[in-house]
N, C-alpha and C positions, 0 to 999 in steps of 0.2 A: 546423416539423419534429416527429416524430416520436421521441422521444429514450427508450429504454427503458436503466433501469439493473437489472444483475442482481448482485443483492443473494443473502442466506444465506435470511432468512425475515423478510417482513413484520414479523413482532410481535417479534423482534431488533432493528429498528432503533430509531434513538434521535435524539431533533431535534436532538443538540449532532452529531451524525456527519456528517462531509461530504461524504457526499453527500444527505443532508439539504438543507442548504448550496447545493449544487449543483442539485438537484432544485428549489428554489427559483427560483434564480435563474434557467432556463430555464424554469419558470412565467410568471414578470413578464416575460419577453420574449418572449412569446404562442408558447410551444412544448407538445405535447400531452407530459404525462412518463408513466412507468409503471414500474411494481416487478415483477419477474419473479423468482419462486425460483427455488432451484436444481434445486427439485422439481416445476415450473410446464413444462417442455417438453412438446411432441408430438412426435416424429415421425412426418409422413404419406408420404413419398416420399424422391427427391432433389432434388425441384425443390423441395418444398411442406413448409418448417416452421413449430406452431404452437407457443403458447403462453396459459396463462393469466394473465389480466394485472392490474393493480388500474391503474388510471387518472385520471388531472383534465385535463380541459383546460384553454385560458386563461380562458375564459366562469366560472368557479370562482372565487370570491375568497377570497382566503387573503391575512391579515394578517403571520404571519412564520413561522417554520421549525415550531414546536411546532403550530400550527394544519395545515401542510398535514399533516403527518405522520399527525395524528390523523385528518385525512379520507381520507386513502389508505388506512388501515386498517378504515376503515369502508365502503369501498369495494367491492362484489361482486367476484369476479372476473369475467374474461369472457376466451373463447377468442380470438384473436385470429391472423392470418396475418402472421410475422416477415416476410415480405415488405415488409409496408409497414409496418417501420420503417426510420427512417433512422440509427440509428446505436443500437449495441449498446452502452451502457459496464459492464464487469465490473468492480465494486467490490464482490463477496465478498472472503471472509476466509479462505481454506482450512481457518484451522487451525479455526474455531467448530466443523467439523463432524468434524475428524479423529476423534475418540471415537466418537460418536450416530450420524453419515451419513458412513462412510467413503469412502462412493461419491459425494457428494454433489458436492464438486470438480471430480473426473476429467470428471464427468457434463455439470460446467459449461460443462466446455471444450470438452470435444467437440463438444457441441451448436453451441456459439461460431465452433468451426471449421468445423461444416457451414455455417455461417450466411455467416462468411467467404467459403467458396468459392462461395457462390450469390451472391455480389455485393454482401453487407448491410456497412456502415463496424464494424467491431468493435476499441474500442480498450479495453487495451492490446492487440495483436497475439497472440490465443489461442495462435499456432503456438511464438512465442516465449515466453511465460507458463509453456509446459511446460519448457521448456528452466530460467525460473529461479523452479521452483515452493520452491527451498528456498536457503539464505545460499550453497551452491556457486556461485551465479551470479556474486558477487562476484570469481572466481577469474578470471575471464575479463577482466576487466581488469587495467590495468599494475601490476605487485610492486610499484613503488613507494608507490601511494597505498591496499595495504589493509596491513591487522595482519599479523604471524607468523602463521600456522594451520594447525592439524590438524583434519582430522575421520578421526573411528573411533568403536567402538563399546568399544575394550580398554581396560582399566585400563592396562597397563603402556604401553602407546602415548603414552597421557596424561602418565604420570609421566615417559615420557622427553622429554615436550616441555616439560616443568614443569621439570624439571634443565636443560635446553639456555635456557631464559628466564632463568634466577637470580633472577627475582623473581615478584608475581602474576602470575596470569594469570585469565582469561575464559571459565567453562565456561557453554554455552547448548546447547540442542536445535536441531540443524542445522535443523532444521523448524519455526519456532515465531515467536510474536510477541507483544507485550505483554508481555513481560517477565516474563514464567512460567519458571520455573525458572533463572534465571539467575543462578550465581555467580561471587564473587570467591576466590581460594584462594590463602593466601599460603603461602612458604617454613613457618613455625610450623606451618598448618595439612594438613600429608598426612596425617594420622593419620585425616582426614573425605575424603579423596581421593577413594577406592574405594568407599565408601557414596554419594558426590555421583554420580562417573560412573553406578554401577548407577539411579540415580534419574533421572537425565537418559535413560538406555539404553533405556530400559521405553518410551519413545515413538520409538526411533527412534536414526540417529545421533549422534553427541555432537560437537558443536565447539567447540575450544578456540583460543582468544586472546588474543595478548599481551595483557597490562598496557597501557594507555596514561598517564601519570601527570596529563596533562590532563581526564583523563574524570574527575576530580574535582570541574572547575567545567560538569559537564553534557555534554550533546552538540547538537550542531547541526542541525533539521530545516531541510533544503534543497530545494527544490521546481525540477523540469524540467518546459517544458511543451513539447513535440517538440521534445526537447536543449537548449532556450536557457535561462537563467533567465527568471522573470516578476519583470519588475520593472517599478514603476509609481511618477514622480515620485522617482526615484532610490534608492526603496525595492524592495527584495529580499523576496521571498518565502521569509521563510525563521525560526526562531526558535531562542532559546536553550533548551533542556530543563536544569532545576536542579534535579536531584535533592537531597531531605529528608538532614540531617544522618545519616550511619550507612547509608545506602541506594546501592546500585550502579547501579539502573533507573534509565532517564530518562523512563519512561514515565508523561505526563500522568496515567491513572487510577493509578496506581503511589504518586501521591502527590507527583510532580514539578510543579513550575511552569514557567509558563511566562514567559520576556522576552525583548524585542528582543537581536536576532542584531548581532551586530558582523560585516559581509560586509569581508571585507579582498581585498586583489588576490591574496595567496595560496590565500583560500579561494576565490578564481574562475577561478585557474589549477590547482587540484584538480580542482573542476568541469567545466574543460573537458578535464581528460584523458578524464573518461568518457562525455560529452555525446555525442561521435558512433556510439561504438556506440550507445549508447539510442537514439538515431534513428533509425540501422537497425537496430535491433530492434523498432521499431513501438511504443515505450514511450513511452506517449504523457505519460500524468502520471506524476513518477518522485517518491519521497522520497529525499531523500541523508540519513543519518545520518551527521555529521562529526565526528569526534572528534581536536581539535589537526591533522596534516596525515595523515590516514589515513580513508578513508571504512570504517565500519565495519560497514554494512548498504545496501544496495538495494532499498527498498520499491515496488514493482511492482503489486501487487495494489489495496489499497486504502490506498493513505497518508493518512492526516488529517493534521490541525491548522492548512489552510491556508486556516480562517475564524479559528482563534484567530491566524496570523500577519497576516492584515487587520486587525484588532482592535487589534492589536499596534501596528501602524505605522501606523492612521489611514489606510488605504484599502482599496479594495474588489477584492481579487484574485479572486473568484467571476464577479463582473460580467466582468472580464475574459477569465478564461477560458469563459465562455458565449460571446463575441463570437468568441475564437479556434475553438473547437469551429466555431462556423457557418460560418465562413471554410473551415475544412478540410473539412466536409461539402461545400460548392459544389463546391470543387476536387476533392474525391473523383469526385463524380457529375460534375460537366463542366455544370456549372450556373451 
């Protein structure tokens, strides 16, 4: 097959990212890959979209993830007809380009969805992707398994959800990821209130969230692969994030580590409350962030860590989902 992933920019990626990883692993099982910007479209028609593409096929030997990397980068481009590829995976990052390439995103998708209704396999499901381009999406599943939440843009909106908590709470950029701007505000601290929300504002909406008192011993990255977990030899796809003494992120470059997940039957009856919308929503690889029994992000776009959770547990969940992905490609096409 054909497997084109559409990335932010070549010289952005990075061989510990997964789809790195991924890009990989459909190498070694004789598929051709390719890296498409976000700035790499044509439009020629409605029938007919192209693309500039950096490319390997399997004829290419590449020993591990650093090595392809550095040869798709050195790679020409070349035009190519999205037609014949077989499957589109969108693993940009919106937010890389929210500042530099505002347009860069929107531009993504759209493309994504013409590609969509001309017959091409495009996961996750671009139509839906708009729908949960920012943490609002979270809303749409059951009250029971996310935080208390506000989003606004007011100070005082904020303070009065900070009085109605009686304790911390959680202020983050409704739009954002990696753990950029996200603070903790305790009852002591309103005096920094109004200065936090103005700085979060400046990008956008503001969301605020309970406290959870468990988010002390980290959070939980949880992986869906069309709604089920992946689990392999009774190991779950999934790890613990332990944020550094003094630190509220959970976030791997943040400075967190990572370790094996404790998956208990509670945290799989979370799981599956939200599992079937994902499915139908065409989310094909999901990240859960779990924090005690409240899922407190749905990572949609491009979730990592789920080569550091192989690693973790002594198997190979990549290899796996390559084999899934081709299974769903036959069944797509009727092959």
């Amino acid at each position: 097959m054909k497997i084109a992933f559409l990335i932010n920019q070549t010289h952005k990626e990075e061989s510990y990212f997964s789809t790195t990883w991924m890009a990989l692993h459909a190498l070694k099982r004789g598929h051709i890959i390719m890296y498409i910007g976000l700035a790499d479209f044509v439009y020629v028609d409605d029938t007919h979209i192209d693309a500039h593409v950096r490319q390997i096929g399997p004829e290419v030997t590449v020993s591990d993830n650093e090595e392809l990397l550095e040869k798709l980068k050195k790679q020409p481009k070349e035009r190519i007809s999205m037609m014949d590829v077989d499957i589109l995976w969108l693993r940009f990052d919106p937010v890389m380009d929210m500042l530099n390439r505002p347009w860069a995103a929107s531009m993504g998708l759209q493309f994504a969805q013409l590609l969509k209704k001309l017959g091409r396999l495009v996961i996750n499901d671009p139509d839906e992707l708009i729908q949960a381009s920012n943490k609002l999406y979270l809303e749409n599943f059951p009250r029971e398994i996310r935080p208390k939440t506000v989003v606004t843009r007011n100070y005082s909106d904020i303070l009065d959800f900070m009085n109605s908590q009686n304790d911390k709470i959680i202020l983050k950029p409704l739009k954002g990821s990696g753990g950029k701007n996200v603070f903790m505000i305790s009852p002591n601290e309103l005096h920094n209130l109004k200065q936090t929300v103005e700085v979060i504002a400046r990008d956008g909406y503001v969301i605020g969230q309970e406290y959870l008192p468990e988010a002390t011993k980290g959070d939980m990255r949880f992986f869906l692969l069309d709604g089920e977990p992946i689990v392999i030899d009774g190991k779950y796809a999934a790890l613990q994030r332990v944020q550094p003494q003094g630190e509220i992120r959970s976030n791997i470059h943040q400075g967190a580590t990572a370790e094996v997940a404790t998956v208990t039957e509670e945290t799989l009856t979370l799981v599956k409350k939200v599992s079937d919308k994902l499915r139908s929503d065409g989310m094909y690889l999901v990240g859960l962030d779990i924090v005690g029994d409240k899922i407190m992000e749905i990572n949609v776009f491009s979730p990592g860590a789920l080569s550091a959770a192989g690693q973790l547990n002594g198997v190979d969940y990549m290899e796996y989902l390559i084999t899934h992905l081709e299974q769903k490609a036959k069944t797509f096409y009727g092959s």
